[in-house]
N, C-alpha and C positions, 0 to 999 in steps of 0.2 A: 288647399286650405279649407277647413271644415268652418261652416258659418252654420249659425245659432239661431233660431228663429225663435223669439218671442211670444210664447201663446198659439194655440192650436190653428191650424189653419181655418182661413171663414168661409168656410160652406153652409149652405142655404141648408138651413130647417126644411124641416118635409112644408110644414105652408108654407113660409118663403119659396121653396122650391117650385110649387105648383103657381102662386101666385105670378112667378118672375117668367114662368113658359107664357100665360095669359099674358102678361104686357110683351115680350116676346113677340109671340102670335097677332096680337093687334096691329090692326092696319092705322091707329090714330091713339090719342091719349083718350084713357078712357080713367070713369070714376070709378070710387073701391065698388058701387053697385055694381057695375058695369063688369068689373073683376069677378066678385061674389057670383052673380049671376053665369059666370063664364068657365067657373071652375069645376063644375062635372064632379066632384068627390059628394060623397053621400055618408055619414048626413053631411048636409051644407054648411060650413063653420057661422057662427054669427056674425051677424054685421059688424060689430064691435068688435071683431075679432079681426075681421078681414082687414079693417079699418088701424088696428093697433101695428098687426103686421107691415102694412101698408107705410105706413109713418115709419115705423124704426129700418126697412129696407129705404126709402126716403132719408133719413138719416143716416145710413151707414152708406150712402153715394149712390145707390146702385137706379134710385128712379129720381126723375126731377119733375115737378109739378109748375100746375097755375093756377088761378084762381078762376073759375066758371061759376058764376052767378054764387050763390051759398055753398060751393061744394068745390075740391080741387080737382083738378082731371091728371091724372099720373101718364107717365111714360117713363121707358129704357134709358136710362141716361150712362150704359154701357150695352156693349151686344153679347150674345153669349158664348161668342166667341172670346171675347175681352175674359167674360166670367172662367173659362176654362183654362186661359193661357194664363191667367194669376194661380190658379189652381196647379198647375204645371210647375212656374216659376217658384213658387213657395215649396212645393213639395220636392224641385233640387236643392233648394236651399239649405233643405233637411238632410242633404246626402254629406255621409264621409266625401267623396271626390264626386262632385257634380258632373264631370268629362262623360266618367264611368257609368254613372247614373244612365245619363245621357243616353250613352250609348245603347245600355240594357233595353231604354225603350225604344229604341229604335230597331230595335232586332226584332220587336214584338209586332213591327208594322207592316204592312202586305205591302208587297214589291211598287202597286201605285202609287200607293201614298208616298215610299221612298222617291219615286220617281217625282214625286211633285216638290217636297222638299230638296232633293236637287236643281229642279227649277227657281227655286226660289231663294237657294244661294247664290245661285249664279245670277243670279238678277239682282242680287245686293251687292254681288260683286262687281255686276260691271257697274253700278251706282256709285260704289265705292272708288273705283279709276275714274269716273267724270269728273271734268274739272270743272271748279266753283266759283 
């Protein structure tokens, strides 16, 4: 069965994208300074800018905040693994037959990685025979 997805899949904008490796990379919630200051691209985007970005990623789920003295401190409030497996998900979603899809990428993966996703069947399988 062919399923329809509504609207383009939501992948990070190039700031987004660079912003969301910085909270990533962070060992603690940090401010959009803290961000700004962290993000290595040249020239520097403005503060107002890091700041707007900051809010609408904060708005579309991807960081959660608090409130630190006059200013909010941001964190991951997904991992980027999370970010990649909706990327994933969404993008069979787009297939004629998802099975197929499927399959195609997995043909594209190097014999470890297969090995590990066997692992991890089977480990949902014997989850799946435990009794509840």
């Amino acid at each position: 069965m062919k399923r329809k997805r509504e609207g383009p899949m939501p992948r990070f904008g190039e700031l987004e994208a660079a912003i969301m490796e910085v909270m990533w990379s962070a060992d603690k919630a940090i401010t959009v300074r803290d961000v700004r200051d962290r993000l290595g691209r040249e020239p520097t985007p403005a503060y107002n800018t890091v700041l707007t970005v900051t809010e609408i990623l904060y708005r579309k789920g991807w960081l959660a905040r608090e409130k630190h003295g006059r200013a909010f401190r941001y964190w991951p409030a997904g991992s980027r693994d999370d970010y990649t497996a909706q990327l994933v998900a969404e993008a069979l979603d787009s297939a004629e037959d998802r099975a197929a899809a499927l399959v195609r990428f997995m043909e594209k993966m190097e014999p470890g990685e297969m090995a590990e996703i066997r692992r991890a069947l089977d480990a949902a399988k014997d989850a799946d025979r435990r009794p509840r």
